[in-house]
N, C-alpha and C positions, 0 to 999 in steps of 0.2 A: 518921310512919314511911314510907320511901320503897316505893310496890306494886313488885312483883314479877311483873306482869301477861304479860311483856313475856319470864318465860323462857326460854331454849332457841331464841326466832322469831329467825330469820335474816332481815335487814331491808335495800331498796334502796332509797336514797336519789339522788334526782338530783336535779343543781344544787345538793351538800350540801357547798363551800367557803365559804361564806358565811351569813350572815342566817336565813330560816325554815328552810332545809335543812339548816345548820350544829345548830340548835335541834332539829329533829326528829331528827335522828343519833344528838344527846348525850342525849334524852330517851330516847329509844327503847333506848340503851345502859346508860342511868342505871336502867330499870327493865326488865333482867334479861336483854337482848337476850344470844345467843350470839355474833352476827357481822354486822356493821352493813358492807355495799358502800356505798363512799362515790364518789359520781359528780363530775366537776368535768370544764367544758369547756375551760380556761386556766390558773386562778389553782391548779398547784402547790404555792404556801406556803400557802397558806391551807387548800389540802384539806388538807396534811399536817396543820395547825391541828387541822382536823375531827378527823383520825383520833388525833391526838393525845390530845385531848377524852375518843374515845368510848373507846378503851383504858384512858384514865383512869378509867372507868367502868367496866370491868371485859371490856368485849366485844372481841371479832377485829376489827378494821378493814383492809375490804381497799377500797386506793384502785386507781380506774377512771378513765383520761380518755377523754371522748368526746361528740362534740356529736349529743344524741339525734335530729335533724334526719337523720340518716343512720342507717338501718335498719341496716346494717352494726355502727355504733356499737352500737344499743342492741342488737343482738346480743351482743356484745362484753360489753357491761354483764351482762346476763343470766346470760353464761357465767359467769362471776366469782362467781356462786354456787352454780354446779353442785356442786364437792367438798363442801358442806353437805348436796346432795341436796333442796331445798327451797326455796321463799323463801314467808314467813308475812306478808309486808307490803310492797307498792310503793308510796314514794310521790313520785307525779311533781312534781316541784318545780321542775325547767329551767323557764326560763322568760325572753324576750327582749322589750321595749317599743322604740317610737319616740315619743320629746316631741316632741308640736305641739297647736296649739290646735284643739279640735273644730272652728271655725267657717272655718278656715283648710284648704279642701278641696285647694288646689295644693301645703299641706306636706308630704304624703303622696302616694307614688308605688304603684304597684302593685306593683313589686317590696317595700315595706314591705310589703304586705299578707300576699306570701308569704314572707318572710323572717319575720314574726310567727307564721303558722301552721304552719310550718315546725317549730318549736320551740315552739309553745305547744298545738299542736293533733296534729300529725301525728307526734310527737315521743311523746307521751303516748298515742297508740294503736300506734306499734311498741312502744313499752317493753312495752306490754301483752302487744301478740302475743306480744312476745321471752322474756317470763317465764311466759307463759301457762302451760306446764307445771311447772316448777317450782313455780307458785302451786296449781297441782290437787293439786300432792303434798304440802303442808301438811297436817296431820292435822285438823285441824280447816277449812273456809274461808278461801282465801287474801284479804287484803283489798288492793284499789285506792283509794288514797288521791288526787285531782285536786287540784292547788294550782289554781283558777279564783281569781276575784278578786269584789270585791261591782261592780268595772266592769263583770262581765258582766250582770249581774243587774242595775242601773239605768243604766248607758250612759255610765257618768263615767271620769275614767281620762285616763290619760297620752295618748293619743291614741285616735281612734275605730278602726284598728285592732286595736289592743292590748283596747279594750272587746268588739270582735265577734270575737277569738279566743277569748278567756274566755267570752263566751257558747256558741261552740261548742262548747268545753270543757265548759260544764253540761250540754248537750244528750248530747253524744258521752257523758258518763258516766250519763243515762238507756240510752242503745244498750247500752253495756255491760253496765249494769245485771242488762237483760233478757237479755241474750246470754250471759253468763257462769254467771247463777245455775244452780243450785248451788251448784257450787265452788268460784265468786269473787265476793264483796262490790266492787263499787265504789260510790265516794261523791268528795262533792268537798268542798272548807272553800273559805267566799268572804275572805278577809283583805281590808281596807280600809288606811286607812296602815299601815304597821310604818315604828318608825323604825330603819329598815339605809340604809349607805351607798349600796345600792342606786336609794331614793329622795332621794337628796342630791347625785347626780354634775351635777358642775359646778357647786356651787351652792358659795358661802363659809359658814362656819362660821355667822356670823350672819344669814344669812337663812333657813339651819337651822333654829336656832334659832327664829326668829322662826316659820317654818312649823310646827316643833311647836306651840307655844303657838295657833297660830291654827287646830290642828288638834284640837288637845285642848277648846278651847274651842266647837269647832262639835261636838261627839260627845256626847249622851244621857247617856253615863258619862264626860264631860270626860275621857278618859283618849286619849294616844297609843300606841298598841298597840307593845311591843316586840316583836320574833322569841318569844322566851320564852312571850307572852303567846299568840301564837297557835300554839305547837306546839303545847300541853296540849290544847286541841281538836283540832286534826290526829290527831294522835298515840289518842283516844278512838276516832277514827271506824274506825282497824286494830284494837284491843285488843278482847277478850271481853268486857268491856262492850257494845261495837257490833255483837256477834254477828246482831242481828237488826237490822241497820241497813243497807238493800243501795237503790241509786239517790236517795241524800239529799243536798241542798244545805245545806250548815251556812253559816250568817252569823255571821262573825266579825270584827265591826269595831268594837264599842263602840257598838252604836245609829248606824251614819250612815246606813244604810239606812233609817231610819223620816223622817228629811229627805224624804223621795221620793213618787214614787208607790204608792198599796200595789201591792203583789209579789203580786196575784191570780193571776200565772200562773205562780210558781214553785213 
């Protein structure tokens, strides 16, 4: 039987044209949501997809373009749910990498560094600011949801930018933690692969392919994580279930983290 956890919250999604944000929309609309903002920084068809989706689910969809990098934007974004009066759930899912090899320190420039935090870091504390009030006037705790990555947390990852954005992403979402409570819950989900287009650009079908299987194969639960697979967890850490769940890092990759070093300081 599908919960109903999820009634009446008016929910912001960003980076929700595609993959885990596209997944946490429909989820989030699938069980009860009133009005899902759906954020997209380019891809029009695809957000329309989204809101396609979440309507079909039974929720308002109100599409937002805007590149969270800009405070302005995520003002913009914010606004979008003032006539609800409210917003019961953010969660930050933009999110921008640059491929290069760790070991390869001339592949990466410093303008990657801030074009990565740009959007992965400072992107996710305007949204914050920007919804701040909105999020105090939920009736219950607003919840901040951080998409970081399990890169942050062991140092692997599409490039070592992209690993120390998402670390400050776990960090930033202790600050908030502390800084908000009361009124606002934040937390973060560490996702390890999903397979979205996302991590297949520029690559042929068959070596796709072939990186699933060598992906599923190296993971504790042999499994390749779809988008689907890690909203359900996203998705827990805003709902009344997580009521008392405020500054938490959830690992959500199928065991690739136990490959690693233990995690004594997360």
């Amino acid at each position: 039987m599908a919960s109903d956890d999820f009634s009446g919250f008016v929910v912001v999604v960003t980076g929700a044209s595609t993959g885990l944000g596209r997944a946490v929309a429909v989820e989030t609309a699938s069980r009860g949501a009133r009005a899902v903002v759906v954020n997209y920084a380019s891809s029009i068809a695809e957000a329309e997809e989204t809101a396609r989706l979440v309507e079909g689910c039974g929720a308002q969809a109100v599409l937002v373009q805007g590149n969270v990098a800009l405070d302005e934007n995520c003002r913009r974004i914010a606004a979008a749910a003032e006539p609800f009066g409210r917003i019961d759930a953010l969660f930050n899912n933009a999110g921008v990498t640059r491929f290069a090899a760790h070991a390869d320190l001339d592949a990466v420039s410093a303008e990657d560094f801030h074009d990565l935090y740009a959007v992965n870091v400072v992107g996710a504390y305007q949204m914050v600011r920007a919804c701040r009030a909105l999020l105090e006037a939920a009736p219950q705790p607003g919840a901040v949801v951080n998409t970081a990555s399990i890169a942050g947390v062991t140092g692997i990852g599409s490039s070592i930018p992209y690993a120390a954005s998402k670390g400050a992403l776990t960090t930033m979402t202790l600050s908030l933690a502390r800084a908000l409570a009361p009124k606002i819950r934040v937390n973060a989900v560490c996702p390890g692969f999903i397979d979205t287009p996302w991590f297949g650009k520029g690559m042929a079908e068959g070596s796709i392919e072939r990186m699933r299987t060598a992906v599923a194969a190296a993971t504790p639960l042999k499994a390749a994580s779809t988008a689907e697979d890690i909203a359900g967890a996203t998705v827990f850490l805003a709902s009344p279930a997580s009521r008392h769940v405020t500054g938490e890092t959830l690992l959500v990759d199928a065991g690739t983290h136990l490959g690693y070093a233990p995690l004594v300081a997360r």
